[in-house]
C-alpha positions in Angstrom: -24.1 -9.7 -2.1 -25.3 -6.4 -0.8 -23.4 -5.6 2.6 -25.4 -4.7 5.8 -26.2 -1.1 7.1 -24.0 -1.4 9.8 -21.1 -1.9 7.2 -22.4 0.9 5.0 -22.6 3.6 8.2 -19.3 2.7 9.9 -17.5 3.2 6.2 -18.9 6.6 5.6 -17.8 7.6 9.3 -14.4 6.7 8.1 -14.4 8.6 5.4 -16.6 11.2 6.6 -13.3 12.0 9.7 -11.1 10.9 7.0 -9.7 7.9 8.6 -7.4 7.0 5.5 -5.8 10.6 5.2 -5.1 10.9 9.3 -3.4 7.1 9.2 -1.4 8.1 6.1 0.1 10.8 8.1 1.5 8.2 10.7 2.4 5.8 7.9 4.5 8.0 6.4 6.0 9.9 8.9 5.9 8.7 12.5 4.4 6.1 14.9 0.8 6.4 17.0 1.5 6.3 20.7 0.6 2.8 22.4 -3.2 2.5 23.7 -4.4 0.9 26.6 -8.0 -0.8 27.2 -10.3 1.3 29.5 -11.3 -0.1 33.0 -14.8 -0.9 31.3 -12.6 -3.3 28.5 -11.0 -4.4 31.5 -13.7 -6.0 33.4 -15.8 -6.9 30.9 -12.8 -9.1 29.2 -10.8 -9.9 32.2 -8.0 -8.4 31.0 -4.6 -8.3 32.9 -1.6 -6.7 32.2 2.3 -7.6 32.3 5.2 -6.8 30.8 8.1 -8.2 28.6 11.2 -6.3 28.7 9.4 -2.8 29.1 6.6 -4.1 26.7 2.7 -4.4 27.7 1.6 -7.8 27.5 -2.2 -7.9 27.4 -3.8 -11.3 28.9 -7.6 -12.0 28.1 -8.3 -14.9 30.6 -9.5 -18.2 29.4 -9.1 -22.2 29.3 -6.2 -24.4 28.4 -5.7 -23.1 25.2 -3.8 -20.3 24.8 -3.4 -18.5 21.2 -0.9 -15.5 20.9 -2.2 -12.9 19.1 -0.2 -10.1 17.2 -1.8 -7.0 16.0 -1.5 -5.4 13.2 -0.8 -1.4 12.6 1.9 -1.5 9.8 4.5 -1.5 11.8 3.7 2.0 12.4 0.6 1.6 14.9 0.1 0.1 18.2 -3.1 -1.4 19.8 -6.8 0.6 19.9 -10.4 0.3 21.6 -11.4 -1.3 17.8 -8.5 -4.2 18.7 -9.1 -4.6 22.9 -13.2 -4.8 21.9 -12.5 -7.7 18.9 -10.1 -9.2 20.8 -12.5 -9.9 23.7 -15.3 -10.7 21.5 -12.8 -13.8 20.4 -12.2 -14.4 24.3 -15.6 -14.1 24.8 -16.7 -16.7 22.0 -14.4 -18.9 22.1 -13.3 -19.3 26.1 -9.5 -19.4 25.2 -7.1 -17.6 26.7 -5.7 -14.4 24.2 -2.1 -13.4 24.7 -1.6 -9.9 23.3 1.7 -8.5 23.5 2.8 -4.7 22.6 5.7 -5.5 20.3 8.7 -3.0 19.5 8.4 -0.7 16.8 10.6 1.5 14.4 12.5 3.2 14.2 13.4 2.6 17.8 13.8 -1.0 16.9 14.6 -2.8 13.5 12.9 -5.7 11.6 15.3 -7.7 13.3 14.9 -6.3 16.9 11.6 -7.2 16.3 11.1 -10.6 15.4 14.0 -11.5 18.3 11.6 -9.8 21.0 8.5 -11.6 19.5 10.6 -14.8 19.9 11.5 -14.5 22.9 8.3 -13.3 24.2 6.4 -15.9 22.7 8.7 -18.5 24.5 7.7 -16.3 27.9 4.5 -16.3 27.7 4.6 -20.3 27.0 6.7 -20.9 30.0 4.1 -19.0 32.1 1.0 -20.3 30.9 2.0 -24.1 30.4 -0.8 -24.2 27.6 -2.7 -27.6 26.8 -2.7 -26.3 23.0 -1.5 -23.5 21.2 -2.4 -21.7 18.2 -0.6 -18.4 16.6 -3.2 -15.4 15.1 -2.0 -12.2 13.4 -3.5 -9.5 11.5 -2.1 -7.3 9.0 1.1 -6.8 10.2 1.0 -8.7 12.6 -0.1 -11.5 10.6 3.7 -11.1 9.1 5.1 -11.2 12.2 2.7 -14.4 13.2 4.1 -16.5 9.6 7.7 -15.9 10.5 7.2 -17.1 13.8 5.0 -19.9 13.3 7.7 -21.5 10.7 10.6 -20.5 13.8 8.2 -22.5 15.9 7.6 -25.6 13.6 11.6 -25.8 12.6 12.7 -25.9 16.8 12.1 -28.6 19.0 9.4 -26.4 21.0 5.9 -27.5 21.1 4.0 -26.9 18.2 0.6 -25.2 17.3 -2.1 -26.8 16.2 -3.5 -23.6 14.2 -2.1 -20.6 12.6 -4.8 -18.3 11.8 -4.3 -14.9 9.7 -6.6 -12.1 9.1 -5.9 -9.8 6.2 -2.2 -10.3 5.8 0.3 -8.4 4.7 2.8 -10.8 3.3 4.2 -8.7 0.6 6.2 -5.7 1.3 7.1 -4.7 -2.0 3.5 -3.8 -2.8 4.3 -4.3 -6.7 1.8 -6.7 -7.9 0.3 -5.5 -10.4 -3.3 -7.3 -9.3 -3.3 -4.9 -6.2 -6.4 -2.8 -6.5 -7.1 0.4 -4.5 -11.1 -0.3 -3.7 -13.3 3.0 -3.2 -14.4 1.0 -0.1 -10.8 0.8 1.5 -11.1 3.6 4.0 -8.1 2.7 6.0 -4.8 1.8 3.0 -3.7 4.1 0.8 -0.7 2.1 -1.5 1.3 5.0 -1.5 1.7 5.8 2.7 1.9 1.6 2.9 4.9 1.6 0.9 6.6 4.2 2.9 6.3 2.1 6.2 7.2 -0.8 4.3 10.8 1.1 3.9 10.8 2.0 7.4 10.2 -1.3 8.7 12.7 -2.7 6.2 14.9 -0.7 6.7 18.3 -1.7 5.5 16.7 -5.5 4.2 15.7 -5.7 0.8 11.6 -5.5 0.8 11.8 -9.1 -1.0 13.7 -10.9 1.9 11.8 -13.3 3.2 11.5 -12.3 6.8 10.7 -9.2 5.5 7.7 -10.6 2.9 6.9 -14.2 3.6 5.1 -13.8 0.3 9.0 -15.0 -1.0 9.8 -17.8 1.3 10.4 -20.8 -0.3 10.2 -23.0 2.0 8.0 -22.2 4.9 7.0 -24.9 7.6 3.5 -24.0 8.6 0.6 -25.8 10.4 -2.8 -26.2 9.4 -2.9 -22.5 8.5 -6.8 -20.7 7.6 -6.5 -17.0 6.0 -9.8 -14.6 6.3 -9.3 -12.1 3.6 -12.1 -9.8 2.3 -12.0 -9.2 -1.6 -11.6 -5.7 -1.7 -8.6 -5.4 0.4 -5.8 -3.9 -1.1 -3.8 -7.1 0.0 -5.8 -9.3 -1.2 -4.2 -10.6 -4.4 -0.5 -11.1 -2.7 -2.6 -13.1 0.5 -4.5 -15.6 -2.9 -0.6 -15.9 -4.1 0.1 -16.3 -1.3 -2.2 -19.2 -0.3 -1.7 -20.5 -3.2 2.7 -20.7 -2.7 1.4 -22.8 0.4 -0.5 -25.8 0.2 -1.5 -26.3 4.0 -3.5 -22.7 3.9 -7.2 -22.4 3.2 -8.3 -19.2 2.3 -12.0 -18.1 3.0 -12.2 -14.8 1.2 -15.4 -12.5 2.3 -17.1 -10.3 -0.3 -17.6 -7.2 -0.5 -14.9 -6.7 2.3 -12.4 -4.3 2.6 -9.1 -4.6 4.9 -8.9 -5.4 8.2 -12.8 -5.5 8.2 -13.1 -7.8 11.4 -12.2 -5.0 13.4 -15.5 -3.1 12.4 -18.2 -2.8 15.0 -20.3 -4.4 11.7 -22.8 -7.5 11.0 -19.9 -9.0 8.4 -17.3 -8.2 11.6 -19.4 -10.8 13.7 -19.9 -13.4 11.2 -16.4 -13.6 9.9 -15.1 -13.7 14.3 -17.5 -16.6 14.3 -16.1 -18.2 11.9 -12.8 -17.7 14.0 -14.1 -18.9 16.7 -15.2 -22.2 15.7 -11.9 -22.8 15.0 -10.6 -21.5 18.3 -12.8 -24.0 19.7 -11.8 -27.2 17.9 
């Protein structure tokens, strides 16, 4: 399946600026400062802001269901325009209400540090919205993040979600499977700067422990879970093995797709956030 010329233009850009080069730089040696959406992302999505313990929490308004979104970057980047505008395309689709928090990153915090303040936002933001239903969406990285904290969910006596939904995850740390393929279409992974923020975000855990790569969990408690993964991502093979480890997934893998691709201002961005969407809405 040939891919559109939206797909085709917005790839050469990235490699044209060289997008993959400028984000290995961070990924291997320090962190992007956090973004903020523009008074124009503002309006248009009804975004408000808040804060959990001196983290931005960014609210997209919406109905009784409320799905907490973490974003992906690596552990390494925060939130972007790209994120804020697919974010409230979702919002804007679906009618929910999208709660995006700016969680901690290294080195200031650990892998620990982290999933505690995802925690214990989450349980914030549930307290203050009172949500009819629930469901838990990551990406990336934050799709990591979303696993671990969608099985902390399911094993407490806290209400559950109905939906965990994962785009492009990054399960596996280790980055060792020898299936992983480096596409000439990936314009935003290079294996070799990924595994150095692996480390970092490791830090002094072993890239194999499981709430480090759920990818090795044994035992995970998950709800009805739906994975969007684009064939040519570099991450691709660990997120099939991952499906696969975990009988309540159902993977819908996009061709000719690279990572992350929903984030693209594309044709194949807007099908695949319908395809969210619907299930936002059920």
């Amino acid at each position: 399946m040939k891919t559109s010329i939206s797909h085709s233009i917005f790839l050469f850009i990235l490699k044209t600026i060289g997008t993959k080069k400028v984000l290995g730089y961070f990924l291997s040696r320090k962190r992007l400062p956090d973004s903020k959406p523009s008074f124009w992302f503002k309006s248009k999505y009804s975004i408000k802001k808040s804060f959990h313990k001196k983290h931005s929490i960014w609210t997209y308004d919406g109905n009784n269901t409320l799905v907490y979104y973490l974003h992906g970057g690596a552990f390494i980047l925060g939130l972007n325009s790209l994120y804020f505008a697919m974010i409230g395309k979702l919002a804007k689709l679906s009618k929910v209400k999208i709660v995006v928090p700016e969680y901690p990153l290294p080195p200031n915090f650990n892998a620990y540090e982290i999933h505690e303040w995802v925690k214990s936002s989450y349980l914030d933001v549930i307290k203050q919205h009172s949500p009819k239903n629930i469901i838990i969406m990551g990406d990336s990285a934050g799709g990591n993040l979303a696993i671990t904290l969608t099985d902390w969910i399911m094993n407490s006596n806290l209400k559950k979600p109905s939906n965990l939904i994962l785009l492009s995850p990054w399960v596996d740390l280790e980055l060792k499977n020898p299936d992983l393929k480096q596409s000439p279409s990936e314009q935003l992974l290079n294996k070799e700067d990924l595994q150095k923020a692996a480390i970092r975000f490791a830090n002094e855990k072993g890239l194999k422990d499981p709430m480090i790569s759920p990818l090795y969990h044994n035992n995970l408690k998950l709800p009805k879970t739906t994975i969007f993964s684009g064939d040519l991502d570099l991450l691709h093979n660990d997120i099939v093995l991952f499906s696969k480890n975990n009988p309540k997934t159902k993977l819908k893998t996009i061709k000719n797709m690279p990572h992350i691709h929903m984030i693209m201002p594309t044709k194949e961005a807007k099908i695949t956030l319908k395809q969210v969407s619907d299930i936002l809405i059920c």
